[in-house]
Z-matrix of the N, CA and C atoms (Angstrom, degrees):
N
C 1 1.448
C 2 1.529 1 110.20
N 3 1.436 2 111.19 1 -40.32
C 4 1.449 3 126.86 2 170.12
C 5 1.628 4 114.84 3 -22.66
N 6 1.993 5 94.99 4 -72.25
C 7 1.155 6 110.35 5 -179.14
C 8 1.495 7 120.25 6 -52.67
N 9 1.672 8 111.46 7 -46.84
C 10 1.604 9 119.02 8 -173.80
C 11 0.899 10 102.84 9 -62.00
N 12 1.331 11 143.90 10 -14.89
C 13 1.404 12 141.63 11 -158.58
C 14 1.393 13 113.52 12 -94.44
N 15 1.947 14 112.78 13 -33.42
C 16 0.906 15 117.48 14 -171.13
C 17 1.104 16 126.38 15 -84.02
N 18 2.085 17 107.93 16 -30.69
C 19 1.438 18 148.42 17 -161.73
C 20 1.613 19 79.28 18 -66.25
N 21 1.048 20 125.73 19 -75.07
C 22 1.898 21 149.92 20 -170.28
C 23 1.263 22 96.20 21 -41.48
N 24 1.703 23 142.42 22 -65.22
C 25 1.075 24 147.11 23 -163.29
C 26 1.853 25 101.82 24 -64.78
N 27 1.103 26 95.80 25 -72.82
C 28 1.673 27 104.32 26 168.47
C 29 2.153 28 107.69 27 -22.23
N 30 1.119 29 82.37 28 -59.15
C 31 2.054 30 75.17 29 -166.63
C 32 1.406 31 102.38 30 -84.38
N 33 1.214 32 140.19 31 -31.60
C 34 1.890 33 151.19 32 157.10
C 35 1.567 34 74.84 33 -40.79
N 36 1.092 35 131.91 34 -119.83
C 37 1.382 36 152.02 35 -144.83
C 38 1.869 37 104.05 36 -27.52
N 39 1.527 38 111.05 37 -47.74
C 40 1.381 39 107.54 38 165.88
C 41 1.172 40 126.09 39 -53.69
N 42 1.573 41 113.59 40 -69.18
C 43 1.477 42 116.94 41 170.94
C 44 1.408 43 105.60 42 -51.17
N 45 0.891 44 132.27 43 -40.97
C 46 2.091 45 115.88 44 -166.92
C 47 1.833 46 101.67 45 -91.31
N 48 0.814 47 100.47 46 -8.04
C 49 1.897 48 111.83 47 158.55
C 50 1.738 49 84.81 48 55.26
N 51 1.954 50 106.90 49 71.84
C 52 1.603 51 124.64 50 -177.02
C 53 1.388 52 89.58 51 -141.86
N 54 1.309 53 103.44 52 -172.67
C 55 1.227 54 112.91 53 147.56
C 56 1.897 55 92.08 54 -162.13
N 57 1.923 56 97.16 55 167.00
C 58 1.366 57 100.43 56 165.78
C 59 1.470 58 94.25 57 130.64
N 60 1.549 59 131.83 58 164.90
C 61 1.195 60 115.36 59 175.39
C 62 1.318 61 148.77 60 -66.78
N 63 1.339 62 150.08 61 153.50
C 64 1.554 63 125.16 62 -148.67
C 65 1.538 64 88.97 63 -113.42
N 66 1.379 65 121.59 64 -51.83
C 67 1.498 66 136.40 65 -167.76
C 68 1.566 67 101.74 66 -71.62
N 69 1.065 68 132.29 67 11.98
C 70 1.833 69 108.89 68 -162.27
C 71 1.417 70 108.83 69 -51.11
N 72 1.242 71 113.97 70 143.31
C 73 1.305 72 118.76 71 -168.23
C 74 1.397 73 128.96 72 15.76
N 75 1.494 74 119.48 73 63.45
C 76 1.278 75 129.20 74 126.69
C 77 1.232 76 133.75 75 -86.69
N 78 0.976 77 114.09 76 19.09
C 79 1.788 78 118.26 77 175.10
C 80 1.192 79 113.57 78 -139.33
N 81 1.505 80 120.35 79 120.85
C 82 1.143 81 115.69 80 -176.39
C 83 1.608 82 102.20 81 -129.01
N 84 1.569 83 108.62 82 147.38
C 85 1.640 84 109.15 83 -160.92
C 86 1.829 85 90.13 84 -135.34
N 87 1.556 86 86.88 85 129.75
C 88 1.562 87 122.92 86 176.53
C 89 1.243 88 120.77 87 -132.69
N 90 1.787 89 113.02 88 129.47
C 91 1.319 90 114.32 89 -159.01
C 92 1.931 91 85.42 90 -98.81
N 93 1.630 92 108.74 91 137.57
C 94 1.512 93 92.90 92 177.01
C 95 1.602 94 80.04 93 -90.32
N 96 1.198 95 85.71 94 152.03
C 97 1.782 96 112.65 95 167.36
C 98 1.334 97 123.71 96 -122.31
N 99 1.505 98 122.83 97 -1.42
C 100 1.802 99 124.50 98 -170.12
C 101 1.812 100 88.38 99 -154.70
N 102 1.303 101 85.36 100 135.69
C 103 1.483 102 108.58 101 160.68
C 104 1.217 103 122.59 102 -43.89
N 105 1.611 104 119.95 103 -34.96
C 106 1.493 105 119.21 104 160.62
C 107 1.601 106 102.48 105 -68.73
N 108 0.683 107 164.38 106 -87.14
C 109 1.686 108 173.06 107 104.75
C 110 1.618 109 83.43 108 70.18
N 111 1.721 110 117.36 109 -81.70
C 112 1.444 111 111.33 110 -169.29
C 113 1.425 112 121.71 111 -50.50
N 114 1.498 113 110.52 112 -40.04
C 115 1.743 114 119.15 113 -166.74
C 116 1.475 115 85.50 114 -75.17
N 117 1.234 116 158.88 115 -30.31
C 118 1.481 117 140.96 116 -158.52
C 119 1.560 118 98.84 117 -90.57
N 120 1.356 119 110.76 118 -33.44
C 121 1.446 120 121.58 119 -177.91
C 122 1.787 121 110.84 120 -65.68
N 123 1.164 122 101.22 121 -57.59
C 124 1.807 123 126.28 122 175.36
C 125 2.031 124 89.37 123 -37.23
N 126 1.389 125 95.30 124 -62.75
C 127 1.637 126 105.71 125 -157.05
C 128 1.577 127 113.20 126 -54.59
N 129 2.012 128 104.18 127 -31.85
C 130 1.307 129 106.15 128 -170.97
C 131 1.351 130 105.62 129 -110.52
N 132 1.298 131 123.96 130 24.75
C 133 1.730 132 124.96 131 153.80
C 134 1.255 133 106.22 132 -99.43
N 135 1.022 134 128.63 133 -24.61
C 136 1.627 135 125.91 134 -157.67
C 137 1.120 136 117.99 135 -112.83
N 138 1.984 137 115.38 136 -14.49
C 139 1.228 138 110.40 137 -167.09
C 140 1.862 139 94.88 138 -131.81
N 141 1.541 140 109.72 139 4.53
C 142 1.566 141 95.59 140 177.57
C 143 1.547 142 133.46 141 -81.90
N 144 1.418 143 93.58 142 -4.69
C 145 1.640 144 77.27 143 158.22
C 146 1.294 145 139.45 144 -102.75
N 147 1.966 146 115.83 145 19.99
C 148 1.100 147 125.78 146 148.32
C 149 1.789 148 118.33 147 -65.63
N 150 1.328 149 111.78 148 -24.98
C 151 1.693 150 122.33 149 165.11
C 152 1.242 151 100.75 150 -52.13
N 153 1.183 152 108.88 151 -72.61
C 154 1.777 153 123.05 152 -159.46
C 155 1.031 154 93.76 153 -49.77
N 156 1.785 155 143.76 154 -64.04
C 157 1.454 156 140.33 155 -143.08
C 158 1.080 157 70.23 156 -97.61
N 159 1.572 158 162.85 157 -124.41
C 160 1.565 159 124.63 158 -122.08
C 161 1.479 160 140.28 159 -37.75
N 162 1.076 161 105.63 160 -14.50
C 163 1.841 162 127.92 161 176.65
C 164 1.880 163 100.12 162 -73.28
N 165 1.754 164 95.37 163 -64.48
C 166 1.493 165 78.46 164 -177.92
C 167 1.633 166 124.53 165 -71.22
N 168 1.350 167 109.66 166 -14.50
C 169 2.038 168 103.13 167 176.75
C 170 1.146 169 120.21 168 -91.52
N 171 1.936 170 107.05 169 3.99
C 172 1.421 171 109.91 170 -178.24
C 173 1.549 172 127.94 171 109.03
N 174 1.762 173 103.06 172 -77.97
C 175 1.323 174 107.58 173 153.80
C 176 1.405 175 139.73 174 -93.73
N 177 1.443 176 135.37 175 127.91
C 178 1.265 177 117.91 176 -154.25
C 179 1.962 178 106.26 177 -70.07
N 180 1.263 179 84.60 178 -39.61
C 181 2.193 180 106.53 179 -170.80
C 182 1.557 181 101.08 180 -43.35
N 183 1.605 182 116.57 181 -24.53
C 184 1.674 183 121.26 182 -164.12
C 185 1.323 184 90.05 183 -75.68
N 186 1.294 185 135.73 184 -56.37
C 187 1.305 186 147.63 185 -133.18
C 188 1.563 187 103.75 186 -76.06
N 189 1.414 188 97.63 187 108.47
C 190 1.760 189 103.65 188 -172.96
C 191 1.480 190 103.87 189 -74.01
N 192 1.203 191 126.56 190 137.97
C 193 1.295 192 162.35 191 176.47
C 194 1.916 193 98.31 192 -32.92
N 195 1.578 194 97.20 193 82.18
C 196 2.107 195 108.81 194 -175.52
C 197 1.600 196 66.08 195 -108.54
N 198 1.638 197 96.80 196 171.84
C 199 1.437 198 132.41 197 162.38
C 200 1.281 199 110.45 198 -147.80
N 201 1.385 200 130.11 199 162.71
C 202 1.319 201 134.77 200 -174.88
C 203 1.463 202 114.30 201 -65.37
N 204 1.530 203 115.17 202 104.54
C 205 1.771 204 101.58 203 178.65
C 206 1.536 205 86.04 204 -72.18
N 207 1.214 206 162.41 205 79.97
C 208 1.249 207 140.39 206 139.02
C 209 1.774 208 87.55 207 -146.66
N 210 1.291 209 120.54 208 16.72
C 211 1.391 210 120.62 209 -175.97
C 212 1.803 211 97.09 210 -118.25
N 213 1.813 212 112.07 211 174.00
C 214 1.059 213 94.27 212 -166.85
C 215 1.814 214 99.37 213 -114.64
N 216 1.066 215 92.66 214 30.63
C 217 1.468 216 101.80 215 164.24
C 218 1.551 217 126.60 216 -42.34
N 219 1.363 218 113.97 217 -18.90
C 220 1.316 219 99.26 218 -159.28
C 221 1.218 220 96.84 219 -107.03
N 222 1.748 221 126.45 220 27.40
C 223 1.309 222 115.77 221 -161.66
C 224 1.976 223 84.01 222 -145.02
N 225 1.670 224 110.80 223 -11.58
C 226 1.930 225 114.29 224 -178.36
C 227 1.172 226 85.63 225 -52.51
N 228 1.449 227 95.55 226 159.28
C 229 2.141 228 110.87 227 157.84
C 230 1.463 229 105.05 228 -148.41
N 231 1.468 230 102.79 229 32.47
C 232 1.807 231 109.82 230 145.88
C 233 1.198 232 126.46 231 -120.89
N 234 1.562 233 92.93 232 48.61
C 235 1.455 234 100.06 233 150.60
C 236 1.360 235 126.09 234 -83.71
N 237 1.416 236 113.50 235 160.05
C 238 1.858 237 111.04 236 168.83
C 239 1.198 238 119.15 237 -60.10
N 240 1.126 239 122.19 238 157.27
C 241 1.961 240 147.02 239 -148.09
C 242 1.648 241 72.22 240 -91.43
N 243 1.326 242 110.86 241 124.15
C 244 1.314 243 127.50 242 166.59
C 245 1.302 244 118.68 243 69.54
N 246 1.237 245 114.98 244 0.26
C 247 1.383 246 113.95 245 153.38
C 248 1.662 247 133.78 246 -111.74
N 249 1.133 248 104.78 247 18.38
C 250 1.547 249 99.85 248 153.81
C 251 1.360 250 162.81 249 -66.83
N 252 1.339 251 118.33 250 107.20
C 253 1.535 252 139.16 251 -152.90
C 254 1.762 253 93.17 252 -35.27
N 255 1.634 254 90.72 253 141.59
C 256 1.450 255 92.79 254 -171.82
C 257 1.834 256 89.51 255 -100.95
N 258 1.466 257 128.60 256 -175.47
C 259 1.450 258 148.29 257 -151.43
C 260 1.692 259 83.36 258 -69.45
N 261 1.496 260 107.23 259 -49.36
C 262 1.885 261 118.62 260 -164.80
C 263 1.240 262 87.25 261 -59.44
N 264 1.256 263 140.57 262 -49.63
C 265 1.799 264 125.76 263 -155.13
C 266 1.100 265 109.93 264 -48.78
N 267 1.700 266 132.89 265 -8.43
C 268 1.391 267 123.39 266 -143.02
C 269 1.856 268 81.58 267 -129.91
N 270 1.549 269 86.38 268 151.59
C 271 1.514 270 102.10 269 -161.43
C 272 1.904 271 105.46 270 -76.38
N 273 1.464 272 124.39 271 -26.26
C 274 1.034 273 141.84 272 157.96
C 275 1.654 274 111.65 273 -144.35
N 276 1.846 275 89.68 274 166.11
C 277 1.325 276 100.42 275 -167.06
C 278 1.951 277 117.11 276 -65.98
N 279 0.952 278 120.11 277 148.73
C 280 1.823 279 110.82 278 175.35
C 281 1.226 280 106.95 279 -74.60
N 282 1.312 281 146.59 280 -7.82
C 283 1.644 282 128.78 281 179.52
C 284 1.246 283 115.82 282 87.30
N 285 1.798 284 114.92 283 -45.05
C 286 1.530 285 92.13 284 169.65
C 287 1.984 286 102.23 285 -156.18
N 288 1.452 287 93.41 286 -168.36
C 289 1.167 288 101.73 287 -159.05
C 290 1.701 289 108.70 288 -90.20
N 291 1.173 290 127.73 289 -17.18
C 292 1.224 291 146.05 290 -149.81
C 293 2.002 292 97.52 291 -99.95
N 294 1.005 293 116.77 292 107.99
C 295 2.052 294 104.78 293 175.12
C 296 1.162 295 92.17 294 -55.90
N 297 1.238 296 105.41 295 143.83
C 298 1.692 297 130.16 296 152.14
C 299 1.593 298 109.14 297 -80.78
N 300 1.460 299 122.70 298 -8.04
C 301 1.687 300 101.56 299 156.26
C 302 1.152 301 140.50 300 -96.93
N 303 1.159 302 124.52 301 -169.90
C 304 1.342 303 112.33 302 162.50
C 305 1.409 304 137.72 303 -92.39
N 306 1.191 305 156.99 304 164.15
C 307 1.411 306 148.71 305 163.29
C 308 1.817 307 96.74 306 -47.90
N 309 1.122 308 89.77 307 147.97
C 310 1.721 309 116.60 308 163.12
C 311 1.755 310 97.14 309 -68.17
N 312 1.288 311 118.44 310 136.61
C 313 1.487 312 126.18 311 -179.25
C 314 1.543 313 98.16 312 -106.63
N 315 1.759 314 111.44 313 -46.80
C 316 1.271 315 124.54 314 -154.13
C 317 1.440 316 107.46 315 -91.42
N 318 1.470 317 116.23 316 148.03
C 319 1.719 318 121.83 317 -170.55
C 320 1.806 319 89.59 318 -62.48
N 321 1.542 320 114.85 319 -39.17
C 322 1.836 321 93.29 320 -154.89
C 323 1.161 322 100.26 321 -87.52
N 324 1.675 323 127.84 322 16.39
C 325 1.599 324 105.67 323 167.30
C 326 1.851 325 95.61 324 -127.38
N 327 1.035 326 122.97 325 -20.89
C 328 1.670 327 112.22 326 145.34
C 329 1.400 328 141.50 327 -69.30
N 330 1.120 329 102.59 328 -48.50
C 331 1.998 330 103.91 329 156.87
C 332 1.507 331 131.77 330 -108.40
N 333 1.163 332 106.88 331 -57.47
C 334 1.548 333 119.06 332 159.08
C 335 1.601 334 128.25 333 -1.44
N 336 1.112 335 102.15 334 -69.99
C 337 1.516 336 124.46 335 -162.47
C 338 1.969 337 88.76 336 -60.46
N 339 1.246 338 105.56 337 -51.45
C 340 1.924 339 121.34 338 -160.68
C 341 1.198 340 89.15 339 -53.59
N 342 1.480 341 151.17 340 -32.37
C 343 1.494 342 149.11 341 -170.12
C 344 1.644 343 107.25 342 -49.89
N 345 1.734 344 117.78 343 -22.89
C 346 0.896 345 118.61 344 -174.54
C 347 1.848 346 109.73 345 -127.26
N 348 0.933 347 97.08 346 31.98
C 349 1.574 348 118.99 347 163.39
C 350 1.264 349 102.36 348 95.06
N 351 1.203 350 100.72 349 174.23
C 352 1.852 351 112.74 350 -178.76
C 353 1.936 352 92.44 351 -104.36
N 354 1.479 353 87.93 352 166.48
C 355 1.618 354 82.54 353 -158.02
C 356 1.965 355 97.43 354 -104.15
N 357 1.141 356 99.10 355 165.19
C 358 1.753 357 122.23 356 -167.20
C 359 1.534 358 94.54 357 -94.99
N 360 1.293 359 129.33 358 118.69
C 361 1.096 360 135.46 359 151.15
C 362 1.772 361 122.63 360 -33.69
N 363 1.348 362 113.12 361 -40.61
C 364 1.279 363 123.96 362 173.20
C 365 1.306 364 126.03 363 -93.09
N 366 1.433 365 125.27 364 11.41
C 367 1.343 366 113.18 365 176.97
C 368 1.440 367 86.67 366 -85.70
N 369 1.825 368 103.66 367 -164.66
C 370 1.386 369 135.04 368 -153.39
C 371 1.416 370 103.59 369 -157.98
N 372 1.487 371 103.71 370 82.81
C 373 1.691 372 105.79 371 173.97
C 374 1.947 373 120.25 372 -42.90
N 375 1.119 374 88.77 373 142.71
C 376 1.688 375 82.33 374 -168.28
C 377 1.491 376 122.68 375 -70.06
């Protein structure tokens, strides 16, 4: 983020013929340290733009079960036993078959986090 921040400031600062930082505190960096910490984290990358699209239609409960096609949801496998988002949940298609992430290396984002359940496609992080 460091770098993007700087790359961005650098050409902002040319074109607006400034200088100085462009981002100041938009980035804020948190080490998770507890499995509660990761699973709340897990819940609010993967599941906030069911928030967002309930905000804009009003009611959140209407809002059929989208996930972020630009999230990597469509590749988690801690989801709940019978509730996993089918290909349609996703607002467009991903392009390919292969995840673009990586495996979990670390116990609190491979096991850890599950101590506090695997997550519901349909909730609505708060």
């Amino acid at each position: 983020m460091k770098a993007i921040g700087a790359r961005l400031a650098r050409a902002v600062n040319r074109v607006a013929r400034r200088q100085g930082p462009v981002l100041a505190e938009r980035y804020h960096h948190h080490l998770l340290r507890t499995p509660r910490e990761v699973h709340r984290a897990l819940r609010y990358v993967l599941l906030n733009a069911r928030k967002h699209a309930g905000k804009v239609r009003g009611a959140v409960r209407a809002v059929r079960t989208l996930l972020d096609p630009a999230s990597s949801a469509r590749w988690f496998d801690g989801w709940k036993p019978g509730r996993r988002p089918s290909p349609s949940a996703f607002e467009a298609p991903a392009g390919r078959e292969q995840p673009p992430v990586a495996r979990a290396r670390t116990w609190l984002l491979s096991v850890g986090w599950r101590r506090y359940g695997l997550l519901d496609p349909a909730d609505v992080p708060g």
